[in-house]
VEXKE-581886 format. One record per residue (C-alpha): x, y, z. Coordinates in nm, 3 decimals, always signed. Each point is the difference from the previous one (the first is absolute). Example, Ala and Ser with C-alpha at 12.3 -4.5 7.8 and 13.67 -1.06 7.14 Angstrom:
<site><x>+1.230</x><y>-0.450</y><z>+0.780</z></site>
<site><x>+0.137</x><y>+0.344</y><z>-0.066</z></site>
% end
This chain:
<site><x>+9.952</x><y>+11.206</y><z>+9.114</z></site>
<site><x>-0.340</x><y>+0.076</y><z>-0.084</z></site>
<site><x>-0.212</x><y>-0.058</y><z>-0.279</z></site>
<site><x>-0.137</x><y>+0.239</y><z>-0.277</z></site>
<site><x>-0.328</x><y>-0.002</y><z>-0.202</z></site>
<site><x>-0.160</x><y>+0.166</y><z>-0.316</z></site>
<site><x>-0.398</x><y>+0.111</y><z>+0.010</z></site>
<site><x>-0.196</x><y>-0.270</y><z>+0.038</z></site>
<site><x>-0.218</x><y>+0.023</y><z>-0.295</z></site>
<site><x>-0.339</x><y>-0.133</y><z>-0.014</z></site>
<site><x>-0.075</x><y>-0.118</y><z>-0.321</z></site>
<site><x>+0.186</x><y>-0.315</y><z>-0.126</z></site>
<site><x>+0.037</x><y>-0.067</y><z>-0.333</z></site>
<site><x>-0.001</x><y>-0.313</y><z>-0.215</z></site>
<site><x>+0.182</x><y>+0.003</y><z>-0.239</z></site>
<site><x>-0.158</x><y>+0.023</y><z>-0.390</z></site>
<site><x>-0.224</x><y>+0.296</y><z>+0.188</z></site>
<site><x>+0.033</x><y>+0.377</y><z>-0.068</z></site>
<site><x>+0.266</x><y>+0.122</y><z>-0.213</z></site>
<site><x>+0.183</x><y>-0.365</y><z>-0.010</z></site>
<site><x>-0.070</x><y>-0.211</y><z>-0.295</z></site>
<site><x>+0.290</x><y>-0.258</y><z>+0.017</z></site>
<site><x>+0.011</x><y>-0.358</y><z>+0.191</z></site>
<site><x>+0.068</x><y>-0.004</y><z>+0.383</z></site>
<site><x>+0.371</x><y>-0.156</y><z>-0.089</z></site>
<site><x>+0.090</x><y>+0.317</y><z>-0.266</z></site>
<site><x>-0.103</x><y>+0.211</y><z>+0.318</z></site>
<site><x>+0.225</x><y>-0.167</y><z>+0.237</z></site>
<site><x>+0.327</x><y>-0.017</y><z>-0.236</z></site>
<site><x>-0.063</x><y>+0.356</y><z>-0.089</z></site>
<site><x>+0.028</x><y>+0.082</y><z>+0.401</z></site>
<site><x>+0.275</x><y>-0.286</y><z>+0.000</z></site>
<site><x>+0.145</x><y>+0.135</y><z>-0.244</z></site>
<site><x>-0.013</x><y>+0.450</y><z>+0.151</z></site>
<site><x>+0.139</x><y>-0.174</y><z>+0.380</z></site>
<site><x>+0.280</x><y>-0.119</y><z>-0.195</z></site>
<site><x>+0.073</x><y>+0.348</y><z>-0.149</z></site>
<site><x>+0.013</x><y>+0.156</y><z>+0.327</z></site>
<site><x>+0.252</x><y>-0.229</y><z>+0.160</z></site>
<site><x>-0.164</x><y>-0.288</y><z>+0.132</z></site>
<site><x>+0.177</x><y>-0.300</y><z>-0.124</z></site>
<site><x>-0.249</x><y>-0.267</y><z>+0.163</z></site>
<site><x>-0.372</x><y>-0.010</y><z>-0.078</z></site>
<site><x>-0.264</x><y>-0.240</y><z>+0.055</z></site>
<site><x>-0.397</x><y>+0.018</y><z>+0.069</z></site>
<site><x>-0.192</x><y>-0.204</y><z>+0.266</z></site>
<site><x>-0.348</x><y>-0.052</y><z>+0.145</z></site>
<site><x>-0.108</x><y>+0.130</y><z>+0.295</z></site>
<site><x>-0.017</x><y>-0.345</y><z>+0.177</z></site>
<site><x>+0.046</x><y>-0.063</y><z>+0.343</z></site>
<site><x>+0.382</x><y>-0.106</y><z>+0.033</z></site>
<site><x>+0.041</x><y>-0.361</y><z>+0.050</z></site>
<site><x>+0.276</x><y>+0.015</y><z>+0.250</z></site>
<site><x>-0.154</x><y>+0.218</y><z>+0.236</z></site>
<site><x>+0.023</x><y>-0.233</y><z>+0.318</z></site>
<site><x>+0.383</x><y>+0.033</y><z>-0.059</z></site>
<site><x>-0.052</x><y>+0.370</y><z>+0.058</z></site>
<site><x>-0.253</x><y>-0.062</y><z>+0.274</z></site>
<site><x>+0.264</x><y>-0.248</y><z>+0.169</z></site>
<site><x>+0.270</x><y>+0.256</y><z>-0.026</z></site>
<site><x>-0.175</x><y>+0.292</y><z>+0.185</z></site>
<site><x>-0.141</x><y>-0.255</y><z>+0.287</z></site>
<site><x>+0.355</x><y>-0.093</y><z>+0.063</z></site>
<site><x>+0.130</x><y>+0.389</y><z>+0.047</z></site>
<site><x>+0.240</x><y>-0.034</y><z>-0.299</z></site>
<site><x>-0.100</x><y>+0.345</y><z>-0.068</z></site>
<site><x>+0.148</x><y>+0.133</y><z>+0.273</z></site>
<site><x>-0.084</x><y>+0.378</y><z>+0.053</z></site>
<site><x>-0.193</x><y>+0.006</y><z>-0.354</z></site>
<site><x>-0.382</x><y>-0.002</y><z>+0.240</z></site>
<site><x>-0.139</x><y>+0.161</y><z>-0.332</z></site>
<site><x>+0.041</x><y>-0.359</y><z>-0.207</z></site>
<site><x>-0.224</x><y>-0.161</y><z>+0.277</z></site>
<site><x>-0.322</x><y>+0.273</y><z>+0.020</z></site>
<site><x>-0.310</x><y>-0.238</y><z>-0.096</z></site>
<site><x>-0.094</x><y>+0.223</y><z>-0.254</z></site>
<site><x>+0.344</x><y>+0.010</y><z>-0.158</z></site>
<site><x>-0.028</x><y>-0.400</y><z>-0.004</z></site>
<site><x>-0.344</x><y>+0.006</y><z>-0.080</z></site>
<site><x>+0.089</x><y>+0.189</y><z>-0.347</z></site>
<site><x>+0.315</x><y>-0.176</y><z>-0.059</z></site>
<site><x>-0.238</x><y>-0.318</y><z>-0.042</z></site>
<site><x>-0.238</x><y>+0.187</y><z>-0.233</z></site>
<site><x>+0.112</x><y>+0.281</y><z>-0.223</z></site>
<site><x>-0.360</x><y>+0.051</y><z>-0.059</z></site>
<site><x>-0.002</x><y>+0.179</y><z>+0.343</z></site>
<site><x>+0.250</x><y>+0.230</y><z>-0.078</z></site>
<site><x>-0.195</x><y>+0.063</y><z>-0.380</z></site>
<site><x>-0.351</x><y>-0.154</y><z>-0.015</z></site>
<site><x>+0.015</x><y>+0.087</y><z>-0.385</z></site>
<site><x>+0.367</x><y>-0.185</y><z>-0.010</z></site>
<site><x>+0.011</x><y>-0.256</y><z>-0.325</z></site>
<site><x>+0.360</x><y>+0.017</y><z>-0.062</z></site>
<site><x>+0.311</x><y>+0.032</y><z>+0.142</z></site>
<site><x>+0.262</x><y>+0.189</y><z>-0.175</z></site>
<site><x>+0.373</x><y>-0.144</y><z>+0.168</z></site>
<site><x>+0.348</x><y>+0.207</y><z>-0.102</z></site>
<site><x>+0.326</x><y>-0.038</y><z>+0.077</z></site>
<site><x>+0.286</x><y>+0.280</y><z>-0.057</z></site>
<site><x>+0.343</x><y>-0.118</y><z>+0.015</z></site>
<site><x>+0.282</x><y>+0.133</y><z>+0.243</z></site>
<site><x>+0.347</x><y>-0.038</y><z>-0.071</z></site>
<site><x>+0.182</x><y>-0.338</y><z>+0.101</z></site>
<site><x>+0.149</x><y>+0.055</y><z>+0.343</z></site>
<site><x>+0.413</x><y>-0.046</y><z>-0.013</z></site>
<site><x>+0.236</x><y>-0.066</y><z>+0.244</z></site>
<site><x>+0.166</x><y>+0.363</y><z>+0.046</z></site>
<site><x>+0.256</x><y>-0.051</y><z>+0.238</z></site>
<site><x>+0.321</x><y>+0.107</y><z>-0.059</z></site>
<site><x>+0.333</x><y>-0.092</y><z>+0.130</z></site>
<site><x>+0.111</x><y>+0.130</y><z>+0.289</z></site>
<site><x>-0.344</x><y>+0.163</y><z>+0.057</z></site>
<site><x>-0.169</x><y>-0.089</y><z>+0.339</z></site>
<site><x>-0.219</x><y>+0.313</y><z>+0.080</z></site>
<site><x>-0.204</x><y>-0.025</y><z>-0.224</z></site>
<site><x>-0.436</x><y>-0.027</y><z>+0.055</z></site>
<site><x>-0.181</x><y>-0.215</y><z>-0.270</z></site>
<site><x>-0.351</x><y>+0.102</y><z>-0.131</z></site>
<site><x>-0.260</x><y>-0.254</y><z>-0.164</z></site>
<site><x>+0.043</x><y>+0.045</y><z>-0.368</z></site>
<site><x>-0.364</x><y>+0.096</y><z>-0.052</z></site>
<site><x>+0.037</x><y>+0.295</y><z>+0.210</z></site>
<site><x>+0.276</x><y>+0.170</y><z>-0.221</z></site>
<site><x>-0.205</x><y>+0.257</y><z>-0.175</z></site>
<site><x>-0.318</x><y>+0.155</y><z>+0.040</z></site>
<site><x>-0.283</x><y>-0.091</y><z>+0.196</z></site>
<site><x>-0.234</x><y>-0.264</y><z>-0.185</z></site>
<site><x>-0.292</x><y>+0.132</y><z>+0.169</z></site>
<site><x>+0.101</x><y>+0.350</y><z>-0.159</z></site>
<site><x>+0.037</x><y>-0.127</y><z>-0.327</z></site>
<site><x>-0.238</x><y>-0.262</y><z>-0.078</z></site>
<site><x>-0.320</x><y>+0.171</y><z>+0.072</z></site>
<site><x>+0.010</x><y>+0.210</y><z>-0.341</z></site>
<site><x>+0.089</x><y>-0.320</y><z>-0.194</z></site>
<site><x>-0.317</x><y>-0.171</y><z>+0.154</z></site>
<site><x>-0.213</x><y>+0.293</y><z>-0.107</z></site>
<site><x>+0.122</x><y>-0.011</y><z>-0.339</z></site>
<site><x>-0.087</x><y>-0.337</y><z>-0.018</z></site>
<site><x>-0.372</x><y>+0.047</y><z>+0.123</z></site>
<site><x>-0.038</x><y>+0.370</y><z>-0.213</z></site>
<site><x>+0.147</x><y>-0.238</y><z>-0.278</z></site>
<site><x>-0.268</x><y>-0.274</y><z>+0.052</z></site>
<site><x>-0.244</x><y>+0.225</y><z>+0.009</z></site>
<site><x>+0.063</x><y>+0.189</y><z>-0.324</z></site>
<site><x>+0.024</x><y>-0.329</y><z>-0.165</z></site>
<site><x>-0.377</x><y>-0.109</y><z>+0.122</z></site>
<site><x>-0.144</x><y>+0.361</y><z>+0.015</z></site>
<site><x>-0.121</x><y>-0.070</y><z>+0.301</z></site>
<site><x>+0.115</x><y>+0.034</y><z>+0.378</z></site>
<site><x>+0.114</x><y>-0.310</y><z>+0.187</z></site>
<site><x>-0.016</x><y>-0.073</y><z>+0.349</z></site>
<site><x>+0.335</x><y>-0.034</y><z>+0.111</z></site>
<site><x>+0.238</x><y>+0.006</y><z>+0.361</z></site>
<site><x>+0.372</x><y>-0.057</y><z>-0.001</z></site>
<site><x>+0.245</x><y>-0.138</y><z>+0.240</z></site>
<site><x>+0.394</x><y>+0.053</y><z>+0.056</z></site>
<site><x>+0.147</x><y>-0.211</y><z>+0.221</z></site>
<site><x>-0.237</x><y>-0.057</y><z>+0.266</z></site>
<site><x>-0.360</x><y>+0.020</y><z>-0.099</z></site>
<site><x>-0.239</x><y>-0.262</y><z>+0.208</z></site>
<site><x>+0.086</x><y>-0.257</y><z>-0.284</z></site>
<site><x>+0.248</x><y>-0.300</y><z>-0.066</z></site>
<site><x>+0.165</x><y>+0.187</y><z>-0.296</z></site>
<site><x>+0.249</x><y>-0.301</y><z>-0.030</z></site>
<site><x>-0.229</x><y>-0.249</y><z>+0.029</z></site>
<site><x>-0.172</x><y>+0.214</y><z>-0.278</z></site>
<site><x>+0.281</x><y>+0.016</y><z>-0.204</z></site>
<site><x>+0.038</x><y>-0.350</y><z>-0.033</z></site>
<site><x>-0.373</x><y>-0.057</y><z>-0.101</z></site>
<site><x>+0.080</x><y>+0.265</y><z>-0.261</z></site>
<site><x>+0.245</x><y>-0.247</y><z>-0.120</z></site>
<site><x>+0.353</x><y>+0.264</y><z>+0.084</z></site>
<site><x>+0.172</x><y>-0.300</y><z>+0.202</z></site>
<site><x>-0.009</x><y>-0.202</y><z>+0.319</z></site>
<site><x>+0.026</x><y>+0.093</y><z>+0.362</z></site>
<site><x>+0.365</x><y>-0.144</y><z>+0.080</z></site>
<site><x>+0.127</x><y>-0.111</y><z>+0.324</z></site>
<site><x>+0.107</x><y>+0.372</y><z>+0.108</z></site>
<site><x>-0.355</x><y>+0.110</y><z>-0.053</z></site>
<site><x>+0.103</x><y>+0.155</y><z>-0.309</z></site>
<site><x>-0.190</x><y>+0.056</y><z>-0.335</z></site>
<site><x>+0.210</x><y>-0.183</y><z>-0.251</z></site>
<site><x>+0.002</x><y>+0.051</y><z>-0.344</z></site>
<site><x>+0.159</x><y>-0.293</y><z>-0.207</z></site>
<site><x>+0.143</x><y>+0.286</y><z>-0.238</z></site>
<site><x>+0.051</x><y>+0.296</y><z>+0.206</z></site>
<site><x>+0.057</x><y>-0.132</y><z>+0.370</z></site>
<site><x>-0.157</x><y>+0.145</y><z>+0.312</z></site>
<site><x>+0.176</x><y>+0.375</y><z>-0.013</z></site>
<site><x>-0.343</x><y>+0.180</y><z>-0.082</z></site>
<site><x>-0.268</x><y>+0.229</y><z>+0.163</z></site>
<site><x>-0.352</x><y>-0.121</y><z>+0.012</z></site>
<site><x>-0.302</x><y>+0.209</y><z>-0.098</z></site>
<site><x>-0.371</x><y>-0.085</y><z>-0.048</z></site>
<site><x>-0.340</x><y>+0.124</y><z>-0.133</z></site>
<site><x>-0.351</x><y>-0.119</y><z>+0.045</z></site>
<site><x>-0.216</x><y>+0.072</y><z>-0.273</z></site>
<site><x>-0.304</x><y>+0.031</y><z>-0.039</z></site>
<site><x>+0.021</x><y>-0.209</y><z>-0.335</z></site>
<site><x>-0.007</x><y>-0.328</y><z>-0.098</z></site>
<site><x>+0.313</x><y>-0.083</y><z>-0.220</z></site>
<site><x>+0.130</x><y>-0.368</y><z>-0.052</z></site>
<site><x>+0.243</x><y>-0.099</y><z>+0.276</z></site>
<site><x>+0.371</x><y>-0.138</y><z>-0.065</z></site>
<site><x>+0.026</x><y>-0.357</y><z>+0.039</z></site>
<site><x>+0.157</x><y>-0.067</y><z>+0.397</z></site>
<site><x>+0.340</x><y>-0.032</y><z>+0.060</z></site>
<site><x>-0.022</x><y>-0.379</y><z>+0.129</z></site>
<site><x>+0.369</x><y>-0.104</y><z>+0.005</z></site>
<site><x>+0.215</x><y>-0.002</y><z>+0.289</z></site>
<site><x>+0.346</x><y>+0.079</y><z>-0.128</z></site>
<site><x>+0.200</x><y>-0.007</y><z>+0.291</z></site>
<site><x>+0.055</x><y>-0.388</y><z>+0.042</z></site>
<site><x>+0.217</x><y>-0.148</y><z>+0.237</z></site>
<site><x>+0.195</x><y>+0.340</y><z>+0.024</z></site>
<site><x>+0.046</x><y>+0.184</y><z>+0.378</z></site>
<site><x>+0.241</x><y>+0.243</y><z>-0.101</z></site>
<site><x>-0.188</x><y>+0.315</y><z>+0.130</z></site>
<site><x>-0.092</x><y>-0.238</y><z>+0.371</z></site>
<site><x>+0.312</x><y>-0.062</y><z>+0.014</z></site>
<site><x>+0.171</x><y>+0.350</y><z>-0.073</z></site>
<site><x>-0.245</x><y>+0.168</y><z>+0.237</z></site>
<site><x>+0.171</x><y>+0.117</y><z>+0.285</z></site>
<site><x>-0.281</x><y>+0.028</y><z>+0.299</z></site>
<site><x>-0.156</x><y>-0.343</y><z>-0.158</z></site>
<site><x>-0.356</x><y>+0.203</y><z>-0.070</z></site>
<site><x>-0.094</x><y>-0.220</y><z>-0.255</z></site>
<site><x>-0.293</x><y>-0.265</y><z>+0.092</z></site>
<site><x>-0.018</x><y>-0.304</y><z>-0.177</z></site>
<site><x>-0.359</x><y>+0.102</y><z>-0.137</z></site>
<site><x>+0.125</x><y>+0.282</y><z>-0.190</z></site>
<site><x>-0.087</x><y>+0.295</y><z>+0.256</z></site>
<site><x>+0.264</x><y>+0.233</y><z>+0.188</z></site>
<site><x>+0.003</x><y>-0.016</y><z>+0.388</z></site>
<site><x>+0.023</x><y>+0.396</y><z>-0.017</z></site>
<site><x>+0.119</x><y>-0.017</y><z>+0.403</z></site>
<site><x>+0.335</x><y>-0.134</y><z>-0.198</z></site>
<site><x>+0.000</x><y>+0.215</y><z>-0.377</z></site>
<site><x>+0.282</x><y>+0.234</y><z>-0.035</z></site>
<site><x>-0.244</x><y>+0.189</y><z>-0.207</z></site>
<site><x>-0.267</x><y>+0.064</y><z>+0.284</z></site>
<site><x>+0.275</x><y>+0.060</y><z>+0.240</z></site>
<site><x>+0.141</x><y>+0.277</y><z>-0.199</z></site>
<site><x>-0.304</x><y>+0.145</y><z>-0.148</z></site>
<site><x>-0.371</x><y>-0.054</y><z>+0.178</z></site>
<site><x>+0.166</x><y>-0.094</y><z>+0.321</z></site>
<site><x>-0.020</x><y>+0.318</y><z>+0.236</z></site>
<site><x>+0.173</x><y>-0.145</y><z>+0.332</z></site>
<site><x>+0.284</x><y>-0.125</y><z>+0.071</z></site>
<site><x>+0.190</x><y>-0.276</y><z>-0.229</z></site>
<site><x>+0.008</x><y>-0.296</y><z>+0.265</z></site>
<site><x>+0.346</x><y>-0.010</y><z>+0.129</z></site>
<site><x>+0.060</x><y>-0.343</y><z>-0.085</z></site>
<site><x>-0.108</x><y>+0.071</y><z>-0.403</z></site>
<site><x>+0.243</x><y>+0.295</y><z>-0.052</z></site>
<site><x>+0.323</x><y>-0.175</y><z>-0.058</z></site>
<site><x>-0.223</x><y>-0.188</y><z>-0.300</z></site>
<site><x>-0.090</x><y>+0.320</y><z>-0.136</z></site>
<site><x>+0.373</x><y>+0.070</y><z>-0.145</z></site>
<site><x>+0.032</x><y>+0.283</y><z>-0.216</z></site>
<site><x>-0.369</x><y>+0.087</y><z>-0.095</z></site>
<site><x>-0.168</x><y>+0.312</y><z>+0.083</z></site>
<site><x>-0.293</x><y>-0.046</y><z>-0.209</z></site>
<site><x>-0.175</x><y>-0.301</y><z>-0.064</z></site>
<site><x>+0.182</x><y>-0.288</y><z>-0.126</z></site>
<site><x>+0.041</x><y>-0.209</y><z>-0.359</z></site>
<site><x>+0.220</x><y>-0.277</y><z>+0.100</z></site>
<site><x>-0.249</x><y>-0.291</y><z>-0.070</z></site>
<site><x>-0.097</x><y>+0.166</y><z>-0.324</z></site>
<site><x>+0.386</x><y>+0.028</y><z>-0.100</z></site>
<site><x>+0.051</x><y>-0.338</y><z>+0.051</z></site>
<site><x>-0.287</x><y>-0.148</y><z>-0.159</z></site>
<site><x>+0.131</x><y>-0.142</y><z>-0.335</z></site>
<site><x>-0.319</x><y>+0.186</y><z>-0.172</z></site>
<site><x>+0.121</x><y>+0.260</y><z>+0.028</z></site>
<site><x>+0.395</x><y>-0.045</y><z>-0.026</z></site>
<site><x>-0.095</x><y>-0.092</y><z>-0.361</z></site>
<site><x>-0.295</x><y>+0.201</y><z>-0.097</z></site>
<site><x>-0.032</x><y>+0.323</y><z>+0.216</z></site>
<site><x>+0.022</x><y>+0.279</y><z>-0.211</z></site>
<site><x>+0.313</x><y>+0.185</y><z>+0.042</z></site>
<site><x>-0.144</x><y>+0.337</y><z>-0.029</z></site>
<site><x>-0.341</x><y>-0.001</y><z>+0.093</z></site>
<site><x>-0.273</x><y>+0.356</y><z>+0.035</z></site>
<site><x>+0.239</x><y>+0.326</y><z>-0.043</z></site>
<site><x>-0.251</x><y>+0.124</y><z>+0.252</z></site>
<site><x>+0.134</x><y>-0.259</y><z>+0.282</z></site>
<site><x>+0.333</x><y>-0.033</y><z>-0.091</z></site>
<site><x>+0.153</x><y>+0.354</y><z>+0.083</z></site>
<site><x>+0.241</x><y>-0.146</y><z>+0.318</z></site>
<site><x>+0.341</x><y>-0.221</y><z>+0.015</z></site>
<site><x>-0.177</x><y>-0.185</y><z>+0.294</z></site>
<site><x>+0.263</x><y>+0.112</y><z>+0.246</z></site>
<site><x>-0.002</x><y>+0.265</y><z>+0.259</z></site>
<site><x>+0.280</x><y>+0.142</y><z>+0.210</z></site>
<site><x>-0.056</x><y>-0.092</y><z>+0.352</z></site>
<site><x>+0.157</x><y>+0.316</y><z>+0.192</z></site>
<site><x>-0.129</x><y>+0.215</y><z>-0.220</z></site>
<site><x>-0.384</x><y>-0.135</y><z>+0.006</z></site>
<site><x>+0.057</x><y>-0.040</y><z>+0.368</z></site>
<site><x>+0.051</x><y>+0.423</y><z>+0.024</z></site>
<site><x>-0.309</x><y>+0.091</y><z>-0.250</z></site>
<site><x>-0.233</x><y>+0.241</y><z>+0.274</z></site>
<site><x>-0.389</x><y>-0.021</y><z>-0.054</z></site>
<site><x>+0.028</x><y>+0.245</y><z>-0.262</z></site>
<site><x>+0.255</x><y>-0.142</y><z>-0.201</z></site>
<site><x>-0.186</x><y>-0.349</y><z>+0.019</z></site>
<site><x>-0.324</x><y>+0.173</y><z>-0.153</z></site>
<site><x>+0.132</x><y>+0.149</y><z>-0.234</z></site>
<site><x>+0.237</x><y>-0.305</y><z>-0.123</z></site>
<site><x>-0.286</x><y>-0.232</y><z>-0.007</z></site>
<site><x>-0.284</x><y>+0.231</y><z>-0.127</z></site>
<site><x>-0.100</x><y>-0.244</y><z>-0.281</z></site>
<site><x>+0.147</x><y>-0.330</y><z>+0.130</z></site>
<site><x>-0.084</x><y>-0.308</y><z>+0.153</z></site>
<site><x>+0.202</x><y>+0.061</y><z>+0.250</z></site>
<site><x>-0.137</x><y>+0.284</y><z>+0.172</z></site>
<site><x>-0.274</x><y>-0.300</y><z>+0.103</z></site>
<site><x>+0.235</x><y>-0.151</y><z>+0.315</z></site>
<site><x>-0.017</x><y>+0.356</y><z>+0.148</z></site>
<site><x>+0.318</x><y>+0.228</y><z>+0.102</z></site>
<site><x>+0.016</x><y>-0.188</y><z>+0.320</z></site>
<site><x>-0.097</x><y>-0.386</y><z>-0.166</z></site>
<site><x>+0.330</x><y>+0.084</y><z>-0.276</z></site>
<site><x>+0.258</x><y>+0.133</y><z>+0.259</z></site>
<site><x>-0.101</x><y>-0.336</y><z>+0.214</z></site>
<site><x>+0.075</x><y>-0.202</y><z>-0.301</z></site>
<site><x>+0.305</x><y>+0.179</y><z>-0.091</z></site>
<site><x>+0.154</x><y>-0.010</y><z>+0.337</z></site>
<site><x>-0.087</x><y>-0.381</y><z>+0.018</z></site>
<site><x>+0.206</x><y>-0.038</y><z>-0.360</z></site>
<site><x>+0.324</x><y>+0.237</y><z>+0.172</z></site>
<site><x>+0.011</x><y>-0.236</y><z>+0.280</z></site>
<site><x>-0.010</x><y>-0.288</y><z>-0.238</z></site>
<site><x>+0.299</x><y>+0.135</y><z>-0.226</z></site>
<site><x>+0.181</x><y>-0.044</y><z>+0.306</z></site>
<site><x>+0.237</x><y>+0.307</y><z>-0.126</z></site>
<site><x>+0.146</x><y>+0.248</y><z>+0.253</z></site>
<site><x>-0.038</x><y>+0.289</y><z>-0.249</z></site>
<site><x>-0.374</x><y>-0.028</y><z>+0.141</z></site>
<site><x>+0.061</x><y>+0.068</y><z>+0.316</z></site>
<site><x>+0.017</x><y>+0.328</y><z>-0.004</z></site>
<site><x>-0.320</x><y>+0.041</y><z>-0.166</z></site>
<site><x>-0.162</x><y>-0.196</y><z>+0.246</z></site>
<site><x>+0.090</x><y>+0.155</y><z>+0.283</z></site>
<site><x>-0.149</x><y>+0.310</y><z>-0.150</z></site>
<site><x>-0.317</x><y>-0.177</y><z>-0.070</z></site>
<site><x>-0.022</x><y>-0.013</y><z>+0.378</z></site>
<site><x>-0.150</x><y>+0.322</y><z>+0.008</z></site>
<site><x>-0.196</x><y>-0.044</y><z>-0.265</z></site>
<site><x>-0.390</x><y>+0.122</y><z>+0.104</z></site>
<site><x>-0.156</x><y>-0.364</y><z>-0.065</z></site>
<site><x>+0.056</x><y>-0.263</y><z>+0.252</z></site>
<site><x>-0.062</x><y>-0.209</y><z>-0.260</z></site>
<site><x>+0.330</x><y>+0.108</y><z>-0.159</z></site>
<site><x>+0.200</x><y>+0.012</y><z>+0.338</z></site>
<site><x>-0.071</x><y>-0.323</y><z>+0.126</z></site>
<site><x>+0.070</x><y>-0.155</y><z>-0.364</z></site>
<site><x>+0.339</x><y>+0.199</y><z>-0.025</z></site>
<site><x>+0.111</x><y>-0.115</y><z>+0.345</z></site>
<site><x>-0.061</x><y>-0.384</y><z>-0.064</z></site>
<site><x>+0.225</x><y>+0.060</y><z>-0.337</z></site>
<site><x>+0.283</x><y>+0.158</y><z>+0.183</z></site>
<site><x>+0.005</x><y>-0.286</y><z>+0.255</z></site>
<site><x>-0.050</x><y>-0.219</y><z>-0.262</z></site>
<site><x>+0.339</x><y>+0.171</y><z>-0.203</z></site>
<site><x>+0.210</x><y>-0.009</y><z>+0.362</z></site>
<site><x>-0.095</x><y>-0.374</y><z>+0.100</z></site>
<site><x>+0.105</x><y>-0.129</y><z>-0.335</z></site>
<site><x>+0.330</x><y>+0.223</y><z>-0.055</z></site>
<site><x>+0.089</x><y>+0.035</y><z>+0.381</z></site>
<site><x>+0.373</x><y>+0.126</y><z>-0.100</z></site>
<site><x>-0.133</x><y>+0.312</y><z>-0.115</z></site>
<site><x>-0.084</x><y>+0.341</y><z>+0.210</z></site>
<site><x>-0.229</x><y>+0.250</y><z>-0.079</z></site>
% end
């Protein structure tokens, strides 16, 4: 995932200056107020403060919970994740969205076993496609209001910030025990975006409850037991790495835990009681275009080409040809149906040894359990 900035404009701007005559809180409702109209449901402002829990962070990395992720531990990515200043010297706000994805559901159907599961996030387009323009029409927005240009960078996703930790000083929820932002109204099913500006606008009060209580639903639920009792992922465990920014091999002893999914994973957000009551049904039309299943023998038979040009503008295309195939052969072996054999054994030609070595683990996996059956 990488991270995507505006200009960085020199000349910050308080506000009354310029073309602006109103009060810094008429500025910031009147940005509030234009995020809302293009789709982002959460909104909050914060200060460009040095984030309180940063040892957490620090703890995390020194303990290789990151797994492959060597990016999150560069010094100068730490370095900046302490001070946003780093990132933009002229930084006196902090701009924290959230647009809503729709509310993952349990899809299976009866007598349905070869079927691949997808995180419910992923089921449209990209976010990093589609959020840039709504960012700039935020900052072109801002700046029309003041008459003036604002220094500004955005993030999606993975900018050299805590954006959750952010989002809870902006006052949009807590971090619960899955590591999730959590919104007391709208749950945790939303993207996270944010922009420094160059501006100083009054900040949101923080979010300073912790609403999960004595609840363990989504430590319990999780299948590989990734979640740490500080509130961190051990990554080495997380369906989601395993399937997405994991580009080996799954570990042979983690596949069985894997089950059906092929991309990413949303079991301890579907069982957090957040958002069994309050995740929005339908979230973003833009990231809600999929039924969150795929067919197994049929994804397991998509050639380079026909994997490019499926995932052109999705999420998916992120885990690779090779990094997919691996996941979905993992999920046939897991369905433990025969039908998949077949499939399999033609995945043993398949060009990526990735693939082959993946495939062949599912077919003994499918024989071993069923041991009646032939090919």
């Amino acid at each position: 995932m990488t991270s995507s900035s505006l200009s960085d404009k020199k000349n910050s701007l308080e506000p009354g200056c310029s073309g602006w005559t109103g009060s810094a809180h008429q500025l910031a409702s009147n940005l509030k107020g234009k995020a809302h109209q293009l789709g982002f449901t959460l909104v909050g402002l914060a200060l460009p403060q040095a984030p309180p829990h940063l040892d957490v962070y620090r703890n995390w990395l020194a303990a290789g919970a990151h797994a492959e992720m060597n990016y999150l531990a560069e010094p100068r990515a730490v370095e900046r994740r302490a001070d946003p200043l780093l990132i933009l010297p002229e930084c006196r706000s902090i701009l924290v969205l959230g647009t809503p994805y729709s509310k993952p559901q349990s899809v299976r159907k009866a007598g349905e076993t070869a079927l691949g599961r997808i995180a419910a996030y992923a089921g449209g387009a990209d976010y990093h496609l589609v959020l840039p323009g709504r960012l700039q029409a935020l900052v072109n927005f801002l700046e029309e209001q003041t008459g003036s240009p604002v220094a500004n960078r955005w993030y999606i996703d993975t900018g050299p910030i805590l954006e959750r930790e952010l989002g809870m000083r902006a006052g949009l929820g807590w971090i619960g025990k899955n590591t999730c932002l959590i919104n007391p109204r709208s749950g945790s099913t939303f993207l996270l975006a944010e922009i420094l500006l160059g501006i100083e606008l009054p900040p949101d009060e923080p979010f300073a409850n912790d609403l999960c209580g004595s609840c363990k639903s989504c430590v319990d639920a999780c299948p590989t037991g990734c979640i740490q009792p500080d509130r961190t992922l051990d990554a080495r465990r997380c369906i989601s790495y395993l399937t997405i920014e994991n580009k080996a091999e799954i570990p042979s002893e983690l596949r069985p835990m894997l089950g059906e999914w092929v991309f990413g994973c949303d079991i301890c957000q579907m069982v957090c009681p957040w958002n069994v009551r309050f995740a929005p049904a339908n979230g973003d039309p833009e990231f809600s275009h999929h039924t969150g299943t795929v067919s197994l023998s049929a994804e397991l038979a998509l050639t380079p080409e026909e994997f490019n040009r499926k995932f052109k503008d999705s999420p998916l295309k992120r885990a690779k040809r090779r990094g997919y195939l691996r996941n979905v052969a993992v999920a046939a072996g897991n369905s433990g149906s025969h039908e998949m054999i077949m499939p399999l054994n033609q995945s043993l030609d398949d060009p990526e040894a990735l693939v082959r070595e993946h495939a062949k683990w599912a077919i003994d996996t499918i024989v071993n359990d069923r041991p009646d059956e032939h090919l």
